[in-house]
C-alpha positions as CSV (number, residue, x, y, z in Angstrom):
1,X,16.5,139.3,2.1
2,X,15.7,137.4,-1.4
3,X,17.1,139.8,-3.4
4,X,20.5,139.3,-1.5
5,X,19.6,135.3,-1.2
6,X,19.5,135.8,-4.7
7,X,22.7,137.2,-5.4
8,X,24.4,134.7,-3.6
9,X,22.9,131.6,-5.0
10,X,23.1,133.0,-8.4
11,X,25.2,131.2,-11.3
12,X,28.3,132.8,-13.4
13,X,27.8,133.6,-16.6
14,X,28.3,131.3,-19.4
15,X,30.1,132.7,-22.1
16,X,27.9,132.7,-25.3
17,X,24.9,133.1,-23.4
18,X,22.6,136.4,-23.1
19,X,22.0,137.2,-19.5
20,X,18.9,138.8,-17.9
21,X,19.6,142.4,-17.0
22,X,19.9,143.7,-13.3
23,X,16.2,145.2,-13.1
24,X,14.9,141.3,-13.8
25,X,18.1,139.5,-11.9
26,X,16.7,141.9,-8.6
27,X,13.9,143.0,-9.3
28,X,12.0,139.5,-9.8
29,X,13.1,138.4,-6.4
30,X,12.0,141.5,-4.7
31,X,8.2,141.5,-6.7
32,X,7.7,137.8,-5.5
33,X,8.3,138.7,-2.2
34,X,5.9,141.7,-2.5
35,X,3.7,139.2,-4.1
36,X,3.7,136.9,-1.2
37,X,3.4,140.1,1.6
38,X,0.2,141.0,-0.3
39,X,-1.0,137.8,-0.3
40,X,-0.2,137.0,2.8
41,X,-1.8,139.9,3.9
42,X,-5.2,139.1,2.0
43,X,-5.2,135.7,3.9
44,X,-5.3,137.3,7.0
45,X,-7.2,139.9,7.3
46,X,-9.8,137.6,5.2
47,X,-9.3,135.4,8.5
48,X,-9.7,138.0,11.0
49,X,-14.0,137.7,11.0
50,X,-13.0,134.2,12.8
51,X,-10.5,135.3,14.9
52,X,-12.3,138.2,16.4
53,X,-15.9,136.2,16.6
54,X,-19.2,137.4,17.6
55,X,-18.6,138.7,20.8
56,X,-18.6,142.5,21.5
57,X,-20.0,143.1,17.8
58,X,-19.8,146.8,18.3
59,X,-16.0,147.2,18.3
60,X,-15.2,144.4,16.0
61,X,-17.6,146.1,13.2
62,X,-15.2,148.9,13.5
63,X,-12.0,147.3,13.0
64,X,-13.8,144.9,10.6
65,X,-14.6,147.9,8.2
66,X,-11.0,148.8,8.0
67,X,-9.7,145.5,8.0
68,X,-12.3,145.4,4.6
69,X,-10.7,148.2,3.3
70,X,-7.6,147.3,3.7
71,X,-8.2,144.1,1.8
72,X,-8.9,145.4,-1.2
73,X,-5.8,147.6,-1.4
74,X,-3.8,144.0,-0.4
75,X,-5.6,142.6,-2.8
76,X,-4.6,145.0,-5.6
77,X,-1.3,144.8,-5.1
78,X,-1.2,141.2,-5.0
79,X,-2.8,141.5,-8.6
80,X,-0.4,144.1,-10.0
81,X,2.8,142.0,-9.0
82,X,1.5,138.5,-10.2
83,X,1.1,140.6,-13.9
84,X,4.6,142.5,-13.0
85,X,6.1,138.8,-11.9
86,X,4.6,137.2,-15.3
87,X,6.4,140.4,-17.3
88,X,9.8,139.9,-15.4
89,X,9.9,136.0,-15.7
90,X,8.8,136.3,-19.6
91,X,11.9,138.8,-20.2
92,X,13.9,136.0,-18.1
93,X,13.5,133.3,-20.5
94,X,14.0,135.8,-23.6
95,X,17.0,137.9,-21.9
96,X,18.3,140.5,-24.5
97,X,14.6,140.8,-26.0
98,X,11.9,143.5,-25.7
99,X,8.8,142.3,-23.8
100,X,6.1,142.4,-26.5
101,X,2.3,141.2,-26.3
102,X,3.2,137.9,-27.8
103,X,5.9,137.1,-26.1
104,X,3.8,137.5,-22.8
105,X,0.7,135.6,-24.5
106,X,3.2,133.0,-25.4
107,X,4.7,132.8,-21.8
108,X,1.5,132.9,-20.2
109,X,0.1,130.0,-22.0
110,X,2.8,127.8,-22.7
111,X,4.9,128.0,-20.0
112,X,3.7,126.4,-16.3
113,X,4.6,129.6,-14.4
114,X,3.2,132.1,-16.6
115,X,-0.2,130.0,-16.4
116,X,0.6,129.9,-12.7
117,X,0.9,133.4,-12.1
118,X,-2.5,134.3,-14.4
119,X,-4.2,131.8,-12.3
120,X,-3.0,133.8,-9.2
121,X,-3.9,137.2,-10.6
122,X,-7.5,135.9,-11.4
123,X,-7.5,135.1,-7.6
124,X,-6.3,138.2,-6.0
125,X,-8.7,140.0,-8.4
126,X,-11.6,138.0,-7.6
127,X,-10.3,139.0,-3.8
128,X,-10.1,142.5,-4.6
129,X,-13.8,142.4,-5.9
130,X,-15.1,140.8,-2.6
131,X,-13.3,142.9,-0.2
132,X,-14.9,145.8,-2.1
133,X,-18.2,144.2,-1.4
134,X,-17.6,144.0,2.2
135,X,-16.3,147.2,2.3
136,X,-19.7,148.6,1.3
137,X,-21.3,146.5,4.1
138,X,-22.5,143.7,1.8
139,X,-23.5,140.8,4.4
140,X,-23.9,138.6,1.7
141,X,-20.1,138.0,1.2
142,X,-19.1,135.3,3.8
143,X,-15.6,135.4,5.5
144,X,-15.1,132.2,4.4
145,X,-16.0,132.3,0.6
146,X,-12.5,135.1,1.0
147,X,-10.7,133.0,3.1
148,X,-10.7,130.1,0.0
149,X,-10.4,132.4,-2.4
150,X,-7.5,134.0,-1.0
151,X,-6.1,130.4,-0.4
152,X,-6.7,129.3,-3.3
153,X,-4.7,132.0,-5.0
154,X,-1.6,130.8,-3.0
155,X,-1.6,127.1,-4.4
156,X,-0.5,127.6,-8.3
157,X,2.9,128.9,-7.5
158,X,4.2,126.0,-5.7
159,X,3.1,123.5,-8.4
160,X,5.9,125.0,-10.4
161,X,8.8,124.1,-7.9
162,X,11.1,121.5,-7.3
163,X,8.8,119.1,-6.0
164,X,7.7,118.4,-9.5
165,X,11.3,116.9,-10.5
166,X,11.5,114.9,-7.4
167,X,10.4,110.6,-8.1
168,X,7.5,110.6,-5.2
169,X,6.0,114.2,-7.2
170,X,2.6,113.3,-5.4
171,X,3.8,113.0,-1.6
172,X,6.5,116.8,-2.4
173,X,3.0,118.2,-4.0
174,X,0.8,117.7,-1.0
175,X,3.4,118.4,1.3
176,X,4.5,122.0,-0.3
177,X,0.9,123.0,-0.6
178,X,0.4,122.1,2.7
179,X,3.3,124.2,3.9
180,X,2.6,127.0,2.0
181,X,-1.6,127.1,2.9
182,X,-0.3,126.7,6.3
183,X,2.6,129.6,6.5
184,X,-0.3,131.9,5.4
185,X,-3.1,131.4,7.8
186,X,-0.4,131.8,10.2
187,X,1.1,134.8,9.1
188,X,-1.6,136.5,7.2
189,X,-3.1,135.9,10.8
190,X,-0.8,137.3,13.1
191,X,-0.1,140.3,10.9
192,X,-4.2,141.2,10.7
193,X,-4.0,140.7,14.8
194,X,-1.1,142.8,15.1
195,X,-2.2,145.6,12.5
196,X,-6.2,145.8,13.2
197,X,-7.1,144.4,16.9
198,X,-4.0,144.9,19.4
199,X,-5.1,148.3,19.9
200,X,-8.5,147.1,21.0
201,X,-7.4,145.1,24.2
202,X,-11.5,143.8,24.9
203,X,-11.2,142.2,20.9
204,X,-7.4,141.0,21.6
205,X,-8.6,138.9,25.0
206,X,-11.0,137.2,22.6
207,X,-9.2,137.0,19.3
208,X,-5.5,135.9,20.6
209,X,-6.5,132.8,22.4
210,X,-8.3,131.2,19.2
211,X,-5.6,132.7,16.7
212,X,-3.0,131.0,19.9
213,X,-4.6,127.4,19.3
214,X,-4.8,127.9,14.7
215,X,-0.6,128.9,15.3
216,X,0.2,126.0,17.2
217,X,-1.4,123.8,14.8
218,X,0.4,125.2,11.7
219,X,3.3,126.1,12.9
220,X,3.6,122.0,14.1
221,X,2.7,121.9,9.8
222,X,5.2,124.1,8.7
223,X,8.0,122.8,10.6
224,X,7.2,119.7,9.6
225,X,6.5,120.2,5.8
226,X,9.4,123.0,5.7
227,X,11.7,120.2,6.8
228,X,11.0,117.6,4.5
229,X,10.7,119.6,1.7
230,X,14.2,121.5,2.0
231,X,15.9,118.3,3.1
232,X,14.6,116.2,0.4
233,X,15.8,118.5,-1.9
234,X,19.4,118.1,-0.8
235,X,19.9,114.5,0.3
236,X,17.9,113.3,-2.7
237,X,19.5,115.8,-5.6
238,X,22.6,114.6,-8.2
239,X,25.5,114.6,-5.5
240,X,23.5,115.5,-2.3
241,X,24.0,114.1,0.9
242,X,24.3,115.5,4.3
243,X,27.3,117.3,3.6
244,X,25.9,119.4,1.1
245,X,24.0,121.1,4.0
246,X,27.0,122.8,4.7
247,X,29.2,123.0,1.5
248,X,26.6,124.3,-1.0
249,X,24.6,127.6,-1.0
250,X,21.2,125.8,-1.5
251,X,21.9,123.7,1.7
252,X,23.0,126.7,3.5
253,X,20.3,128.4,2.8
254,X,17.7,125.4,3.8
255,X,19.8,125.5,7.6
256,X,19.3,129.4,7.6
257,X,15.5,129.0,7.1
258,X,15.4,126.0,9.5
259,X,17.1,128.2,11.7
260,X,14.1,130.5,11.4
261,X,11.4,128.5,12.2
262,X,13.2,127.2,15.6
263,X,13.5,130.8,16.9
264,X,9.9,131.3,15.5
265,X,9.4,128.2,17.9
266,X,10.3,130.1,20.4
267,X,8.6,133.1,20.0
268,X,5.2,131.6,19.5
269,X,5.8,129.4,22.4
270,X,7.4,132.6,24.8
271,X,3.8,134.3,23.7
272,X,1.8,131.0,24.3
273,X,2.5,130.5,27.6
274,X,3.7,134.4,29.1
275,X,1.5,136.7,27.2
276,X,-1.3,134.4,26.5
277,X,-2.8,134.4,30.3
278,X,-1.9,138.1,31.0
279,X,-3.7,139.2,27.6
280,X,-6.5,137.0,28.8
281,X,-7.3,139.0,31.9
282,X,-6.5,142.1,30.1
283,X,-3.2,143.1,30.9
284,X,-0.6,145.3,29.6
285,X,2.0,143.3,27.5
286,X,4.6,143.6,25.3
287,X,2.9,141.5,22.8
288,X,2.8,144.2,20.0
289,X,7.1,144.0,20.3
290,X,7.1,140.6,20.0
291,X,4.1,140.2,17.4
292,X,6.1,142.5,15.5
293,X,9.5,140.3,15.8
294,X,7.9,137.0,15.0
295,X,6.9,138.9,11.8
296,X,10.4,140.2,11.1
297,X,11.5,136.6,11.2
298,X,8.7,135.2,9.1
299,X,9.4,137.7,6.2
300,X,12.9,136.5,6.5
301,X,11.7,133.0,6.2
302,X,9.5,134.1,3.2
303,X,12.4,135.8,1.5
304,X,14.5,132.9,2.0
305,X,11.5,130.6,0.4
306,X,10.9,132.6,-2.2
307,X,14.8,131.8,-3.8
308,X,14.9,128.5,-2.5
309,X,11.6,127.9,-5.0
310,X,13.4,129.5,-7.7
311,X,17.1,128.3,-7.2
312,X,19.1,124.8,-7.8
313,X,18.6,122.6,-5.9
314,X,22.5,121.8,-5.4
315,X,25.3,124.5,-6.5
C-alpha cells in the first residue's frame, strides 16, 4: 500500500536534477512501513501485561513468556529499519552518491530526520534490551517502564512532518503525537490480542473487555486527530480549499484514509456490541476473522500515513 501510495503521489523529474534510484524511491516507503509494523508490534505486546491482568495467572504466564520473546524479535527489527530508513533517506538527499560514513554522520546529526530516526533506534534497542530481561523472567522489568519506552520511540518521527510548516506548529504538534501514540496502543493492542490470547478463550473473556473500553477511547482520538491533521493540510496549504480533496493526489489520499477509519468504525463498533457479550460468557465467535480484518484495514491506514507524512502537501 505505501509503496504504491508512493508511486502515485510521486513528482516528474526535473531535468538537470539527479534522481534517487528505484531501490530508495520503493524501498524507503516499504522500510517505514516495516518500521511502523515492528513498532507497532512492540507497543502491544508491551501492553498486553494490562490487558490480560491478574486473573488466572497460570495461563497468562504462558502466553506472557511468548509474548516476551516475541518482543524482542519486534524490537530488533524495529532497530534494524530505523538504521536501514536513516541509510535510504541519507542516499535520498545525496541521489547519484555512494552512502559513505560521513555522509550518514552528517545526515544523522544535521538533518531533523536523521536525528529522528537515531533517537528511535536508541528506543527500539533499549526495548529489545528489556524484553530480553523479561524473557528470562526478570520481575524487575515493569510492563509499564516498556510500554513508555516503546511509546516514546514512536514520537520523534512525527516531529519531522508537515505539522512543523503549518502557522499554529504547537496545536498540529500535540495533535499528531496524539494521533500517532494513540493508533499504536490501539493497534499494537489488538494485534498482541489477536496473535497471543484468542486461542486462550478463559484470558480473551478477561482481556477483550478492558482492551474493548482502551479502543473506544482512541479510536474517538484518532478519528479526531486523523481528521484535523489531514484536512488542515489541504484547506490551509498554497491553493487548498475543499476542492483540492478531490482534484489533488494528497487530498485523495487524506479521503482514502478517512475512508478507513469509518469502516474501522464499524468494525470496532460490530465487535463492541455482537462479539463483546458472547466472548464474555465464553462463546464461540468469529472474532479472530474480524480481529484479523480490522488489522488489514489499519495497515492500509498506516501505509497510507506513512506517504502522507512524507509527501506534498498539495500536487
Amino acid at each position: 500500500m505505501a509503496v504504491l501510495a508512493s508511486a502515485y503521489l510521486a513528482p516528474g523529474a526535473v531535468p538537470g536534477l539527479p534522481e534517487p534510484g528505484p531501490g530508495v524511491r520503493y524501498g524507503l516507503p516499504a522500510v517505514r512501513t516495516a518500521l511502523n509494523i515492528a513498532a507497532l508490534l512492540t507497543v502491544g505486546l508491551s501492553v498486553l501485561p494490562r490487558l490480560l491482568g491478574p486473573g488466572n495467572p497460570r495461563r497468562s504466564a504462558a502466553v506472557l513468556a511468548r509474548a516476551d520473546r516475541a518482543a524482542v524479535i519486534t524490537s530488533a527489527v524495529w532497530l534494524l529499519c530505523a538504521l536501514l530508513a536513516l541509510v535510504l533517506q541519507a542516499a535520498e538527499l545525496h541521489p547519484g552518491r555512494t552512502a559513505t560514513t560521513g555522509m550518514l554522520t552528517d545526515y544523522a546529526t544535521g538533518v531533523p530526520a536523521g536525528t529522528a530516526l537515531l533517537a528511535v533506534a536508541g528506543c527500539a534497542a533499549v526495548s529489545a534490551v528489556l524484553g530480553v530481561l523479561a524473557a528470562r523472567g526478570a520481575s524487575t522489568v515493569p510492563a509499564g517502564l516498556r510500554t513508555a519506552i516503546a511509546l516514546l520511540g514512536l514520537l520523534p518521527l512525527p516531529l519531522t512532518g508537515h505539522a512543523g510548516d503549518w502557522r499554529f506548529h504547537d496545536i498540529a504538534m500535540i495533535s499528531v503525537e496524539v494521533h500517532v501514540l494513540a493508533a499504536a496502543v490501539w493497534t499494537g493492542g489488538l494485534a498482541a490480542l489477536t496473535l497471543f490470547a484468542a486461542p486462550a478463550r478463559g484470558l480473551l473473556a478477561e482481556a477483550v473487555p478492558r482492551f474493548s473500553a482502551l479502543a473506544t477511547a482512541a479510536i474517538l482520538v484518532v478519528a479526531v486527530s486523523g481528521a484535523f491533521n489531514g484536512l488542515v493540510q489541504v484547506l490551509t496549504g498554497p491553493g487548498g480549499g475543499f476542492s483540492a480533496l478531490l482534484t489533488t493526489a494528497y487530498g485523495q489520499l487524506v479521503l482514502a484514509k478517512l475512508g478507513c477509519l469509518a469502516l474501522l468504525a464499524g468494525i470496532a463498533a460490530r465487535m463492541r456490541y455482537r462479539l463483546l457479550p458472547r466472548i464474555r460468557r465464553h462463546q464461540r465467535t468469529a472474532l479472530l476473522g474480524w480481529a484479523v480484518l480490522e488489522t488489514g484495514v489499519l495497515g492500509a491506514a498506516y501505509g497510507l500515513g506513512v506517504v502522507l507524512a512524507r509527501a506534498p502537501a498539495l500536487g
